[in-house]
N, CA and C atoms as a LAMMPS dump frame, in Angstrom:
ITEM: TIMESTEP
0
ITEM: NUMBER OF ATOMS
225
ITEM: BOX BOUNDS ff ff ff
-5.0000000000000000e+02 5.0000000000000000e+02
-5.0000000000000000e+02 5.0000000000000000e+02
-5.0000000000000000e+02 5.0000000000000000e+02
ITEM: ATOMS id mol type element x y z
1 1 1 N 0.84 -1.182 0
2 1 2 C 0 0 0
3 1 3 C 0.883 1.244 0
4 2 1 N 0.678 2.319 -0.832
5 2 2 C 1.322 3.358 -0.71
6 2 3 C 0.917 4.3 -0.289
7 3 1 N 1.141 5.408 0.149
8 3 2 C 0.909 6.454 1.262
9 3 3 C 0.758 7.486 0.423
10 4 1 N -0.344 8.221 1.096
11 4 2 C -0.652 9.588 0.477
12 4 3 C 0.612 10.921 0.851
13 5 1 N 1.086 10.932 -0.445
14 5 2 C 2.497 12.461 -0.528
15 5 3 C 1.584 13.434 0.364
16 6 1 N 2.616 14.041 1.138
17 6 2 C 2.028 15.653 1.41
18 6 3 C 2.475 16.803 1.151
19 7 1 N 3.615 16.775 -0.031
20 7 2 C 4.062 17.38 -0.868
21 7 3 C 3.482 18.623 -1.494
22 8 1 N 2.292 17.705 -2.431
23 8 2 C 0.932 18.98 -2.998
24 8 3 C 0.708 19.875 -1.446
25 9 1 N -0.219 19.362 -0.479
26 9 2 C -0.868 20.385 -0.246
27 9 3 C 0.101 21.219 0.737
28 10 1 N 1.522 20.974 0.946
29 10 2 C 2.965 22.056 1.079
30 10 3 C 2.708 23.024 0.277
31 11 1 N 2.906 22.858 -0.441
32 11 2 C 2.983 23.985 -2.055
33 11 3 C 2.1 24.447 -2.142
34 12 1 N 0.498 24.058 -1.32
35 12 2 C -0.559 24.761 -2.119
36 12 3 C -0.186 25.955 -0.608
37 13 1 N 0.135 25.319 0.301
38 13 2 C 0.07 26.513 1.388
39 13 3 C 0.663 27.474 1.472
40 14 1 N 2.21 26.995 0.313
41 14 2 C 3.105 28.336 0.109
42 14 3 C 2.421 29.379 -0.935
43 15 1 N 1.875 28.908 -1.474
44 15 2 C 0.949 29.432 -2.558
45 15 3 C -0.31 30.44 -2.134
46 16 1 N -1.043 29.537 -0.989
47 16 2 C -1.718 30.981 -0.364
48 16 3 C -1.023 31.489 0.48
49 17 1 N -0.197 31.197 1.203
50 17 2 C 0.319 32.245 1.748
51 17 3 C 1.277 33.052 1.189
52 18 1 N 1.004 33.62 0.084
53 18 2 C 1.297 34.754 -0.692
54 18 3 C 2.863 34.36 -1.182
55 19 1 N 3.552 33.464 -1.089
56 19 2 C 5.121 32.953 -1.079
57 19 3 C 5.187 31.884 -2.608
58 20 1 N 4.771 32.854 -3.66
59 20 2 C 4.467 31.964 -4.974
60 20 3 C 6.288 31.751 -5.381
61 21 1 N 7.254 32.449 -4.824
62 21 2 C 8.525 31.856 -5.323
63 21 3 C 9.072 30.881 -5.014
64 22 1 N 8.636 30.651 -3.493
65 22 2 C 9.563 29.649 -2.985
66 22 3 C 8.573 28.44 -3.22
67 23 1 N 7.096 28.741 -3.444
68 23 2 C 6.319 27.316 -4.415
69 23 3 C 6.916 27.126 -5.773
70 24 1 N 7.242 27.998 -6.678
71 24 2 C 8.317 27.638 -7.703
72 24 3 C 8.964 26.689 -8.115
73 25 1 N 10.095 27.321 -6.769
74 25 2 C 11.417 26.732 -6.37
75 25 3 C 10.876 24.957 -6.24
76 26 1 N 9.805 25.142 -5.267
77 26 2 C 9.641 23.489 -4.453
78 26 3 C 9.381 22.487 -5.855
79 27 1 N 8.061 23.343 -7.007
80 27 2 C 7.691 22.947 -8.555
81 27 3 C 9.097 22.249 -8.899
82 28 1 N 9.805 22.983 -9.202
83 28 2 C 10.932 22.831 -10.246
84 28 3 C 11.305 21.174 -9.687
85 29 1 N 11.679 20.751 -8.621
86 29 2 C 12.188 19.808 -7.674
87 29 3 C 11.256 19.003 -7.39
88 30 1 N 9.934 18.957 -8.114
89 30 2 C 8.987 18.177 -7.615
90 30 3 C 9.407 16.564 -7.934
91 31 1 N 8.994 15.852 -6.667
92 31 2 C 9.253 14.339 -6.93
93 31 3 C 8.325 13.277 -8.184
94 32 1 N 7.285 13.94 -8.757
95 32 2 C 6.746 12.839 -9.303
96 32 3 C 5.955 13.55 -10.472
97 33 1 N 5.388 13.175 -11.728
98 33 2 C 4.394 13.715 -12.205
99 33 3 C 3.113 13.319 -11.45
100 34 1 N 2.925 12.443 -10.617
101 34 2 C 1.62 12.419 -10.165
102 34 3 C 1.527 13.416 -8.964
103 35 1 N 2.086 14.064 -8.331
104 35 2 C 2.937 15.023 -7.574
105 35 3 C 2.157 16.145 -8.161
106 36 1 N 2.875 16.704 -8.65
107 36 2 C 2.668 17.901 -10.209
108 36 3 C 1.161 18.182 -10.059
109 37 1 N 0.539 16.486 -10.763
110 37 2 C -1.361 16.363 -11.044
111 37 3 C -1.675 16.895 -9.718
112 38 1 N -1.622 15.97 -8.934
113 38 2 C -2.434 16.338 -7.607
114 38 3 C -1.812 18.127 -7.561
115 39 1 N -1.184 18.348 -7.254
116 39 2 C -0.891 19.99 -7.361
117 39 3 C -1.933 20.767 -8.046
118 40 1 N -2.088 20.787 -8.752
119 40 2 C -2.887 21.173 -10.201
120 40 3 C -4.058 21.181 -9.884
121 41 1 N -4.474 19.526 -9.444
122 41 2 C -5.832 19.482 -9.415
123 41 3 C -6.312 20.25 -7.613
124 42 1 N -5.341 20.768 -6.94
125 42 2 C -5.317 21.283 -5.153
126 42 3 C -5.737 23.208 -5.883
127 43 1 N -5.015 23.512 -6.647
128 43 2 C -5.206 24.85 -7.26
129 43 3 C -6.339 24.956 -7.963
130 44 1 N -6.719 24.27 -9.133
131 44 2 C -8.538 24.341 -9.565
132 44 3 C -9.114 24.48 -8.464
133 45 1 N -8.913 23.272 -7.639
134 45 2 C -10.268 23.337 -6.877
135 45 3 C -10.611 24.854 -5.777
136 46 1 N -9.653 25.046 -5.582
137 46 2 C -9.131 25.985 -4.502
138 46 3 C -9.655 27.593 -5.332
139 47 1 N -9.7 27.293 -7.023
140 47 2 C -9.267 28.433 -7.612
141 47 3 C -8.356 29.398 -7.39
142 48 1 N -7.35 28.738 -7.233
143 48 2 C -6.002 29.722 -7.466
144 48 3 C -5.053 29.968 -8.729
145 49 1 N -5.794 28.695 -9.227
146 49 2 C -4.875 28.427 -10.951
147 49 3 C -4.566 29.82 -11.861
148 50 1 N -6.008 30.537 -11.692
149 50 2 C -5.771 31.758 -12.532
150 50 3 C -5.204 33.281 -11.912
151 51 1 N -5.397 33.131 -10.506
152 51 2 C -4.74 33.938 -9.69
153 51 3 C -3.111 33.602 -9.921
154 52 1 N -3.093 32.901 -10.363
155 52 2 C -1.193 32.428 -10.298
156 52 3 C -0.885 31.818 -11.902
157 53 1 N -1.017 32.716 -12.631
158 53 2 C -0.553 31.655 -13.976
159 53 3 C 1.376 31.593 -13.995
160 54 1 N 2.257 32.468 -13.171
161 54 2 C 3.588 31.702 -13.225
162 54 3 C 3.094 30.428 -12.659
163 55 1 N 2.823 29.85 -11.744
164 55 2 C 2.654 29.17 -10.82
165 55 3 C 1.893 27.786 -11.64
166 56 1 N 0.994 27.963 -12.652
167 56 2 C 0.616 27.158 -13.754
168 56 3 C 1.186 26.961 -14.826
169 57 1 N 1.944 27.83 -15.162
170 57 2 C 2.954 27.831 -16.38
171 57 3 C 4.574 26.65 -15.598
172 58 1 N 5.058 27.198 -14.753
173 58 2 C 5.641 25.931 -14.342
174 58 3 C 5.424 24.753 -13.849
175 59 1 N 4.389 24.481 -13.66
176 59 2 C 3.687 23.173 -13.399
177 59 3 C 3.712 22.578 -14.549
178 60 1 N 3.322 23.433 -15.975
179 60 2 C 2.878 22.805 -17.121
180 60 3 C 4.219 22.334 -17.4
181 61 1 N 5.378 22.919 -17.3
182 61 2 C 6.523 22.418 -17.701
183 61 3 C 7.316 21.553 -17.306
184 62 1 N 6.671 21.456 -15.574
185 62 2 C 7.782 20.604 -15.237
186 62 3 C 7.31 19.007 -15.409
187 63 1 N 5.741 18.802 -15.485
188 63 2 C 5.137 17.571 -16.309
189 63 3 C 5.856 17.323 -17.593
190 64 1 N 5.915 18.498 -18.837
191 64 2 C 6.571 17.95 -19.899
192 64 3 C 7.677 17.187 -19.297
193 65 1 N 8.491 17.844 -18.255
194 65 2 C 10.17 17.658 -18.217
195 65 3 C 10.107 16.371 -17.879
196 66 1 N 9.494 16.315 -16.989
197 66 2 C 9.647 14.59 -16.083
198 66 3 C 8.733 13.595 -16.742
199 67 1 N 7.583 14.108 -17.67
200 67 2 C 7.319 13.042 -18.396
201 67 3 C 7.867 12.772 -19.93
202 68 1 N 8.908 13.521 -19.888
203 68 2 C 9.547 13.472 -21.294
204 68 3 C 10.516 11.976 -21.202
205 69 1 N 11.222 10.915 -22.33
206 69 2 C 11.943 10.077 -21.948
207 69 3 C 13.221 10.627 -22.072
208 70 1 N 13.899 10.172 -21.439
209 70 2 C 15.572 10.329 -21.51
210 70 3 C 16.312 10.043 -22.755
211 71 1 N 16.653 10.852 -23.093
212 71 2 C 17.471 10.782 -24.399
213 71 3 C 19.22 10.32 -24.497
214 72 1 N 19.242 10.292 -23.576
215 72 2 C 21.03 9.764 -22.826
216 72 3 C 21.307 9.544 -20.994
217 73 1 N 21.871 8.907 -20.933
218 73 2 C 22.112 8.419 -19.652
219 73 3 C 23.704 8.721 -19.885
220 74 1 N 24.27 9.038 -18.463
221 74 2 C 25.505 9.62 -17.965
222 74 3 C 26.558 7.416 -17.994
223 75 1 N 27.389 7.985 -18.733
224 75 2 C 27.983 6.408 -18.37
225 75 3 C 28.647 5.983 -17.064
């Protein structure tokens, strides 16, 4: 059984509490794309998504990043 992250709703709190950089920062470093989703889906509901489009714009990217495949591995 795996355990519910508490990751998302970290970020959503830096997020209302007015501290959208250092939610950024946490984005960029996020552990998972399912991470990311739940994020995403904590901001719709909340409606903060459009109050914060940096804050949606790096979300959107950091899904591409981590769901993109690896194109080379370090030998």
């Amino acid at each position: 059984m795996s355990r519910q992250s508490i990751w998302a709703p970290k970020v959503l709190a830096l997020i209302r509490g007015g501290n959208s950089t250092a939610a950024i920062a946490q984005i960029k470093v996020a552990p998972t794309v399912k991470d990311l989703q739940e994020l995403r889906k904590l901001l719709t509901t909340a409606r903060l998504m459009a109050a914060h489009p940096q804050v949606a714009e790096v979300i959107d990217d950091m899904v591409a990043a981590l769901s993109a495949p690896r194109l080379h591995r370090a030998p």
